[in-house]
C-alpha positions in Angstrom: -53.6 -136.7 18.5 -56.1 -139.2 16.6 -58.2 -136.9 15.1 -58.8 -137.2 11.6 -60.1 -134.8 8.6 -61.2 -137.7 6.7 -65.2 -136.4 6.4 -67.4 -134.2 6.9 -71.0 -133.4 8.3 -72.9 -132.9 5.4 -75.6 -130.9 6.6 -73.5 -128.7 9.2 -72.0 -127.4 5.9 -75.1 -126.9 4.4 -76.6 -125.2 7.5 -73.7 -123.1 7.9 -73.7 -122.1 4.1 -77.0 -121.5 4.2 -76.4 -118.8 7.2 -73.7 -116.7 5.5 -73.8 -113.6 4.3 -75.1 -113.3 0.8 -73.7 -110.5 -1.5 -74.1 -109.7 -5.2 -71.4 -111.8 -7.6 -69.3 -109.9 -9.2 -63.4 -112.1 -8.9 -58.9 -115.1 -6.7 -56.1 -117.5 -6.4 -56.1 -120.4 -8.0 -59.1 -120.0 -9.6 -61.8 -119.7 -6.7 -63.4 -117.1 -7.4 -66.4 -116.7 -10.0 -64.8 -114.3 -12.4 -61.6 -115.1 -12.3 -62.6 -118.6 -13.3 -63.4 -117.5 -16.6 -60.7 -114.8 -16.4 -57.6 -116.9 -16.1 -55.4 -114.5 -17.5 -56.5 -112.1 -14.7 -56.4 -114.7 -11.7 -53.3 -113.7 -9.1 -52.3 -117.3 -8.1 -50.1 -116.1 -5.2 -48.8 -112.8 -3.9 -44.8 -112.9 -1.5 -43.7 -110.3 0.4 -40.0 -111.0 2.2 -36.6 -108.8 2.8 -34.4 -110.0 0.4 -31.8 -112.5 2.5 -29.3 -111.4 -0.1 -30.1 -107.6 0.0 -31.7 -106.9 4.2 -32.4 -103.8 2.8 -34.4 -104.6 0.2 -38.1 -106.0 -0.4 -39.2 -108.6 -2.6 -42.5 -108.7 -4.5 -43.3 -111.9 -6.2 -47.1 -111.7 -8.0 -47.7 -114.8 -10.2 -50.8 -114.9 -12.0 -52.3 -117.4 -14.9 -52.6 -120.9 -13.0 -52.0 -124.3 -14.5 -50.1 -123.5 -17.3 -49.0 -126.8 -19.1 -45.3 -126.5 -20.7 -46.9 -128.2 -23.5 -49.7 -126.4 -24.6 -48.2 -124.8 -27.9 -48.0 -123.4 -30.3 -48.6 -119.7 -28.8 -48.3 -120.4 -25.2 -48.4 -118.4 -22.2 -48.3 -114.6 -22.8 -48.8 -112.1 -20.1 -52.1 -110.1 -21.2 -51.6 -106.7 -22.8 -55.5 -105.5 -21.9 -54.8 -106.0 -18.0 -52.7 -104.0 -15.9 -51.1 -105.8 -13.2 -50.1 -104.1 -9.7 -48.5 -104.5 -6.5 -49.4 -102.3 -3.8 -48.1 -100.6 -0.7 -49.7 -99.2 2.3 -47.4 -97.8 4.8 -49.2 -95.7 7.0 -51.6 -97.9 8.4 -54.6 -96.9 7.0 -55.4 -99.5 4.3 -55.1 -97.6 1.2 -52.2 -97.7 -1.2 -49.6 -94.9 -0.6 -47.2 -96.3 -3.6 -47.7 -98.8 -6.1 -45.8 -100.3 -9.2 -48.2 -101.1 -12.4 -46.9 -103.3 -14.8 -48.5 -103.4 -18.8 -47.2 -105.7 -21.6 -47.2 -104.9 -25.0 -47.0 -108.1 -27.4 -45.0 -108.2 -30.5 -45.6 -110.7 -33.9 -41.9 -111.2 -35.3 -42.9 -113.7 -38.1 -46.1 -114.0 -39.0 -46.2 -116.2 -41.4 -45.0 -119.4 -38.7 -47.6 -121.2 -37.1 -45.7 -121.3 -33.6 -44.8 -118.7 -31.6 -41.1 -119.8 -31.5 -39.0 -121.7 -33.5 -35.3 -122.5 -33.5 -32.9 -124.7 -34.7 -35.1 -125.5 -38.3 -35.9 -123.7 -41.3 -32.7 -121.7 -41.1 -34.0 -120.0 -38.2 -31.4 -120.4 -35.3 -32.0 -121.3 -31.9 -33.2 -119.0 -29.5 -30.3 -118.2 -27.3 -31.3 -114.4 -26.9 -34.4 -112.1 -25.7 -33.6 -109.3 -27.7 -31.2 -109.0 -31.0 -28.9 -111.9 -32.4 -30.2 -114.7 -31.1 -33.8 -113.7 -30.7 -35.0 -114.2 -34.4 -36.9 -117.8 -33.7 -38.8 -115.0 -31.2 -42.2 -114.8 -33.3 -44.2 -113.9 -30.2 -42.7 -111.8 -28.1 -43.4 -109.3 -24.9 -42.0 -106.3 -23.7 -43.3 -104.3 -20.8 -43.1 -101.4 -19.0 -43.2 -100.5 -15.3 -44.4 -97.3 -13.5 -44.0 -95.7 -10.2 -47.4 -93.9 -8.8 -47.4 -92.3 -5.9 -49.2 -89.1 -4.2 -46.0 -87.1 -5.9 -46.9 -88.3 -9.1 -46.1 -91.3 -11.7 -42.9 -92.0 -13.1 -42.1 -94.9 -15.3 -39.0 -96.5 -14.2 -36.3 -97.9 -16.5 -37.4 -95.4 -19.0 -34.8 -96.2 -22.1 -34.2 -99.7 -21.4 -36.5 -102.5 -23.3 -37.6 -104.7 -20.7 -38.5 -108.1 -22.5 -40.6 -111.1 -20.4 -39.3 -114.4 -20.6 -41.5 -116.9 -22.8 -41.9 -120.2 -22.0 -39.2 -123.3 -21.9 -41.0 -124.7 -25.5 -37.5 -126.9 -25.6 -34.2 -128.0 -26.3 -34.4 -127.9 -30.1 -36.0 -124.3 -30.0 -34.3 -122.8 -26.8 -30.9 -125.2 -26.2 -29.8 -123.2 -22.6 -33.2 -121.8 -21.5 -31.6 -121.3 -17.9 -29.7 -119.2 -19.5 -32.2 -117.4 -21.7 -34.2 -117.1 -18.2 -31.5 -115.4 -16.5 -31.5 -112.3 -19.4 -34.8 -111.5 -18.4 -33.2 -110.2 -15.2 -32.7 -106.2 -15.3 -31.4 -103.7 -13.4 -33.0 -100.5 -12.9 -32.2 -96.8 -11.6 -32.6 -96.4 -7.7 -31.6 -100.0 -7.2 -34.4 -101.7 -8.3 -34.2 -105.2 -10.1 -37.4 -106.7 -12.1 -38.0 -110.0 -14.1 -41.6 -111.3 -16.1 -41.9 -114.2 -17.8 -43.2 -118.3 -17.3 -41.5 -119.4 -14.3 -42.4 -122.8 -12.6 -45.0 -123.0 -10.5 -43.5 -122.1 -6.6 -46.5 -123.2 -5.2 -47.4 -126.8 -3.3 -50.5 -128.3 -2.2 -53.0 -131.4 -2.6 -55.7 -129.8 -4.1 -57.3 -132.8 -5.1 -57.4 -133.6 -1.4 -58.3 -130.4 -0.1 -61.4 -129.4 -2.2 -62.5 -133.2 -1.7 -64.2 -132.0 1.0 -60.6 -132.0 3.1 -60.4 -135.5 2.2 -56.8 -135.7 3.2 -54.3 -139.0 2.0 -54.5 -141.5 5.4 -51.0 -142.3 4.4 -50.1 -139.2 5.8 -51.9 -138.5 8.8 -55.5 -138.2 7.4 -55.2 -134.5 7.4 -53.2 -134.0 11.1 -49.4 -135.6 10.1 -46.9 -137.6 12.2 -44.3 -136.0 14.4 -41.6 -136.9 11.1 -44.0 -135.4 8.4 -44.2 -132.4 10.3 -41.0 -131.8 10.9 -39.7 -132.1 7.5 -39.1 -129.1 5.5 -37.6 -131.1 2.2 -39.9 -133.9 1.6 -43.4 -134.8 0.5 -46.1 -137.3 1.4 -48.6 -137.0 -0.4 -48.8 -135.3 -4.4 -48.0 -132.3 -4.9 -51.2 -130.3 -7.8 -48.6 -128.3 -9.1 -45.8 -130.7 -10.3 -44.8 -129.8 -13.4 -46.8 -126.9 -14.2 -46.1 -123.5 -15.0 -47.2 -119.9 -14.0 -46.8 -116.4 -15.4 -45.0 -114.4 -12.9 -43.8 -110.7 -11.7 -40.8 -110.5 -9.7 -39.7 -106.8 -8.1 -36.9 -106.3 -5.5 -36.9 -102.6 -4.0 -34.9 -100.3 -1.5 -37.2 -100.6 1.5 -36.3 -96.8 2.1 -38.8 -96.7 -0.8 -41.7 -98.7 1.2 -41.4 -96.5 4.7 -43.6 -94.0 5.3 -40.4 -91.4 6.0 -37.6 -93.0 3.5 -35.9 -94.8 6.5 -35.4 -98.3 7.8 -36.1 -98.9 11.1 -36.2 -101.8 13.6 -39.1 -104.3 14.1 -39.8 -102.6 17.4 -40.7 -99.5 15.1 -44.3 -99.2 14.0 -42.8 -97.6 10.7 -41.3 -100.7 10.0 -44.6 -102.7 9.2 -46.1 -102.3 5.5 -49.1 -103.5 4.5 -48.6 -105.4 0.7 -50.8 -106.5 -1.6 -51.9 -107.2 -5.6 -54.5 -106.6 -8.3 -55.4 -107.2 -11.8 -57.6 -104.6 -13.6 -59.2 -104.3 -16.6 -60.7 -101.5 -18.9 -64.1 -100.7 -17.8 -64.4 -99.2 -21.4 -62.2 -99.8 -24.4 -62.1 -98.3 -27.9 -60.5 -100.4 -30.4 -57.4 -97.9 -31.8 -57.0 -99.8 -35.8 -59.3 -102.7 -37.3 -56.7 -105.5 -36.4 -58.4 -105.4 -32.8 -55.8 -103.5 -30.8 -57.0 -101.6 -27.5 -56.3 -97.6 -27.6 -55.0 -96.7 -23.6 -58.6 -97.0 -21.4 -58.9 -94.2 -19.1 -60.4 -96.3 -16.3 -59.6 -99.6 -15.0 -62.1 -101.9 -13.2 -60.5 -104.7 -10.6 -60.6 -108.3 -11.4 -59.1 -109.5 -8.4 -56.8 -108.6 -5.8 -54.5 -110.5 -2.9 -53.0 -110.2 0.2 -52.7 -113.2 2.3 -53.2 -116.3 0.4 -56.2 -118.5 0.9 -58.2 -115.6 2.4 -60.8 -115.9 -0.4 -60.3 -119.2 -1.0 -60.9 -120.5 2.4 -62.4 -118.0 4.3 -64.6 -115.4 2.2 -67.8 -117.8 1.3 -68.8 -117.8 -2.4 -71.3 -115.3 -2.6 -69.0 -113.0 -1.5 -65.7 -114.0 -3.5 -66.3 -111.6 -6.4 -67.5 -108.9 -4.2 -64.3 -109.3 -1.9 -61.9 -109.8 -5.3 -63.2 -106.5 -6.7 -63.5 -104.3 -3.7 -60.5 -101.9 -2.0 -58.6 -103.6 1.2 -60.1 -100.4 3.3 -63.7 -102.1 3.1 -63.0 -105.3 5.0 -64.7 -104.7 8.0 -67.8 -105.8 5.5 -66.3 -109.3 5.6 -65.6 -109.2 9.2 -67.6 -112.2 10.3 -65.7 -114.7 7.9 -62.5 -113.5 9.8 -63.7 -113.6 13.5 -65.9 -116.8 13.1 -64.4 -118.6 10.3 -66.8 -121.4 8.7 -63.8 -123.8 8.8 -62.5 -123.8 12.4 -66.1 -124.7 12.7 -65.5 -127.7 10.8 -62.7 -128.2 12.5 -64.1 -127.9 15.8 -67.2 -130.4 14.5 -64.7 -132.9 14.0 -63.0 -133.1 17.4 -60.4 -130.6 16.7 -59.8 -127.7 19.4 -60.5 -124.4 18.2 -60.9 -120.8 20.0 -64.2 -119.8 20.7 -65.9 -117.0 18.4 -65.3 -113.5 17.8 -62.2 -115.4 16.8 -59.6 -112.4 18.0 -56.5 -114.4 17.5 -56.9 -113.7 14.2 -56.5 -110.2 13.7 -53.1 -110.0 13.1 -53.7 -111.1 9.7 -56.6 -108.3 9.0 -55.2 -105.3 11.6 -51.7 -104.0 12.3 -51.2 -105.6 15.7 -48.5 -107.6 17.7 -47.2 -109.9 16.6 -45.7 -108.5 13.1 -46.4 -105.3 14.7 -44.8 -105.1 18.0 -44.4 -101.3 18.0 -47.7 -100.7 16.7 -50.9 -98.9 19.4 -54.2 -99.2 19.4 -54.4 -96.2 17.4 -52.3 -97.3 14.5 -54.0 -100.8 14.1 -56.2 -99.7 11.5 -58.8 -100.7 9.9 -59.7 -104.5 9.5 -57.8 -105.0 6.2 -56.7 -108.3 3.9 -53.1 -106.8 3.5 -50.0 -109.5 3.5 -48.2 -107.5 6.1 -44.6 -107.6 6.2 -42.2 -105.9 9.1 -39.3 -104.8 7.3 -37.3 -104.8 10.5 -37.0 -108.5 11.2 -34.2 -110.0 9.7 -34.1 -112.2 6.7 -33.5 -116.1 7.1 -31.5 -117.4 4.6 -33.3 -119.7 2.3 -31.0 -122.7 2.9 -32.5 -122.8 6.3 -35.9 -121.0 6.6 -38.7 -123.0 8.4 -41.4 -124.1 5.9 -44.4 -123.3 8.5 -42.7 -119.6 9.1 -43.4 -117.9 12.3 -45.5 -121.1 14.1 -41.7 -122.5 13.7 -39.8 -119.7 15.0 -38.4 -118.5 12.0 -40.0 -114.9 12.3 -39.0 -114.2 8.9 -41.8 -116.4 7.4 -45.5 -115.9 6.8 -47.6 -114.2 8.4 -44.9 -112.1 8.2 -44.8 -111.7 4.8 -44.8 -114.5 2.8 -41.5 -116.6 0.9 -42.6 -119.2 -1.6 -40.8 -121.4 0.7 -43.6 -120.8 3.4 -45.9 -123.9 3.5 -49.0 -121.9 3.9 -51.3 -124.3 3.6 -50.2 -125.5 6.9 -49.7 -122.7 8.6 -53.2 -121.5 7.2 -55.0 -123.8 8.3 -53.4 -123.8 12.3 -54.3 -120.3 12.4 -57.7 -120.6 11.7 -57.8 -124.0 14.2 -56.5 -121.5 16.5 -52.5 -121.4 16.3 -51.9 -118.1 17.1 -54.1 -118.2 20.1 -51.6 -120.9 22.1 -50.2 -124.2 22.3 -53.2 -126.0 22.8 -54.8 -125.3 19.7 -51.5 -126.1 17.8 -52.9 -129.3 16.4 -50.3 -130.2 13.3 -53.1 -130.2 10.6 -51.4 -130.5 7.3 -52.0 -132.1 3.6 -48.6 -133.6 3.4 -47.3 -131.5 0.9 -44.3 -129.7 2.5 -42.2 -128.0 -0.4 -42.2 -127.4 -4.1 -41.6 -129.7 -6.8 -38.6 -127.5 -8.7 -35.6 -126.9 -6.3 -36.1 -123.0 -5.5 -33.0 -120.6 -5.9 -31.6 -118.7 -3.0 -31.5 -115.4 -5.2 -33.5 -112.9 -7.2 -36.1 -114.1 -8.9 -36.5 -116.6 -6.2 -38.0 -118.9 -8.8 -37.3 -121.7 -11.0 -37.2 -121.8 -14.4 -40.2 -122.9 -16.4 -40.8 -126.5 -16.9 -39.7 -127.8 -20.7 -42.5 -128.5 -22.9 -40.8 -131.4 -24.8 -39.5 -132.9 -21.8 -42.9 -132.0 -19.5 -43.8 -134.7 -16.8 -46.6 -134.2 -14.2 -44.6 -137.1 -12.0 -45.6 -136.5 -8.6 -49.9 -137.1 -9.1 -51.5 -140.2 -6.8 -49.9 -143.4 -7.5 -46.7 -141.6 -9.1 -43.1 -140.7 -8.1 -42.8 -137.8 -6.0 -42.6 -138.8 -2.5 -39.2 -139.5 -1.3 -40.1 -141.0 1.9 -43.4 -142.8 1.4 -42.7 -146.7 -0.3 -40.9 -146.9 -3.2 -40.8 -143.4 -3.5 -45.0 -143.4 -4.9 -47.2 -140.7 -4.1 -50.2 -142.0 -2.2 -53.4 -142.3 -3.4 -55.4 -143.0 -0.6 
């Protein structure tokens, strides 16, 4: 097919703006939101949901937050921020609200305060940092620990009480941190009930042209003009066009739990099973009043929290909710949805799409309630009465088997790898892709399957095949952003350079 997403009708946007629903401002991934463009520290970049290919009976959470982080923007880098409290979030009846949810909080210690740098190693007599906590750990001037708790309607228990849980700090470089692979990899722990955690600055998982996309989907013509090739398509390993996120880092939560845990009755049970499907997502919160506990500035515990922002499926509020809704959607509960119904059953960009010469379903736009409503097909068992209400939860049915990584399908369930988002989400989902079919009509049939796509189909660090899932944060010293227009990153296209046009 010919057609192209090089422009756009200028005043069908407008008109279509201007017939939104308006809301009150009040926060979203990647920085879309009002709020959470001033709140970085707050802003939930991406949210993954996945069985564990390594562990079928176990769930992964993956909540990165913080966006753009540049490996060399010194000297005190990226902590996590003690004031918010960061949470994933289960629901696993069906009904929208949380029935169990894990809250992180950080806690930020000054080793040697006297050094202009947050870490230092191999100079002054200080010695390389080669550790998180003890020997080894004395070039650690800033450093976080953290804590994570269990809530649930039976009460709140903090789990890995005894054990310091420390977040890994950024790669600063080989001088200060000589093995930081290494150094990564004791940020791993192992808690009771066989749970596993990690926090620290990972590498950014995430791939997209965002230069392209918010140029008014001014997509690369080198690849495709926004709809690519048969090749393009087809190719889970390569890129096409540049990638945003090349060499930056993000600030990221990693949890792996028993799914016997996540089920509303302590069992695993097959994908047929309604009891199978939970509904994820995460938040950022922040005290709606604080009281300062010493002069230095330190926050006594709030006793209420006010949400930031919150995420289920990615690029719902980025390119769905309009924005004068974004901060009302970021700081409002899952359960309320239905309010935003009309961005999810007549999306404004599959009518962009359809303006264009692209074929798109008709309005109220029901093939895409399986991404708001418990329904076929992540829940096959599920009846009319256990749909729910209309909800933004990343749902995830626990009863499909895992893919291993080595050969999941980057565009997920529209490839036949069931494992993939919608169903949950893996960081190696391409879900801009898939995102973008579903609202042109994807899950609605064949014919609507038109192969729209930025070019961008994996990450730029190699992703591992076990827990944390992620890479290990970019070095500042030896920081490159090599895969921009006009720059390496782009196996295929010629001479390897990133296209600019």
């Amino acid at each position: 097919m010919k057609t192209k997403l090089l422009s756009l009708v200028t005043p069908l946007v407008v008109l279509l703006l201007s017939a939104a629903p308006s809301a009150p401002l009040f926060a979203a991934s990647h920085r879309e939101a009002p709020i959470t463009a001033l709140d970085q520290k707050a802003d939930i970049t991406d949210w993954y949901a996945f069985v564990d290919p390594n562990k079928p009976d176990h769930v992964v959470f993956i909540m990165n937050v913080d966006p753009f982080l540049e490996p060399t923007n010194g000297p005190n880098y990226f902590p996590f921020d003690p004031n918010v409290l960061y949470e994933m979030k289960v629901d696993w009846n069906h009904d929208g609200v949380e029935d169990i949810k894990f809250q992180f909080r950080f806690t930020t210690q000054i080793g040697l305060p006297q050094v202009f740098t947050g870490f230092v190693g191999g100079l002054a007599g200080i010695p390389p940092i080669t550790a998180l906590q003890g020997t080894g750990s004395q070039g650690l001037s800033l450093s976080q620990t953290y804590t994570v708790t269990e809530v649930t309607n039976n009460g709140v228990q903090q789990i890995g009480l005894g054990q310091t849980l420390s977040a890994v700090p950024t790669n600063v470089g080989p001088r200060t941190m000589p093995n930081y692979a290494a150094l990564a990899a004791q940020g791993i722990y192992s808690l009771s009930g066989g749970i596993t955690v990690f926090a620290g600055t990972v590498a950014d998982p995430f791939f997209i042209d965002l230069g392209a996309a918010f140029d008014s989907l001014n997509f690369r013509t080198a690849t495709g003009g926004g709809v690519l090739s048969a090749a393009a398509d087809g190719d889970d390993h390569n890129n096409y066009a540049p990638n945003a996120l090349a060499g930056f880092n993000v600030n990221s939560i990693v949890l792996e739990v028993p799914i016997t845990m996540l089920t509303a009755d302590g069992q695993i049970h097959p994908a047929t099973d309604a009891n199978a499907v939970i509904g994820t997502w995460a938040t950022t919160s922040r005290a709606q009043a604080t009281v300062l506990a010493d002069p230095f500035g330190s926050l006594a515990e709030p006793s209420l929290y006010g949400q930031v922002q919150r995420l289920g499926n990615p690029l719902i509020n980025e390119l769905i909710i309009g924005t004068g809704s974004k901060d009302t959607f970021s700081t409002d509960a899952p359960k309320n949805d239905a309010q935003f119904a009309s961005f999810f059953l007549n999306p404004l960009l599959a009518t962009i799409f359809s303006s264009i010469g692209i074929p798109v379903p008709p309005a109220p736009r029901t093939d895409l309630l399986p991404l708001v409503q418990y329904i076929a097909p992540i829940c096959p068992g599920c009846t009319a009465a256990q749909a729910g209400p209309i909800a933004d939860l990343l749902r995830l049915n626990t009863g499909i088997p895992p893919t291993p990584l080595a050969s999941a399908k980057r565009l997920g369930f529209l490839a036949g790898d069931d494992a993939g988002f919608p169903n949950g989400r893996r960081p190696v989902d391409d879900v801009v892709d898939i995102a973008a079919r579903a609202v042109a009509g994807a899950l609605a049939g064949s014919k609507y399957n038109t192969p729209i796509g930025d070019g961008v189909n994996t990450s730029a660090s190699a992703l591992p095949t076990t827990f944390p899932f992620e890479a290990p944060a970019y070095s500042g010293r030896q920081s490159s952003h090599n895969a921009g227009p006009g720059q390496p990153g782009c196996a295929l296209q010629p001479n390897g350079i990133c296209p600019t046009n």
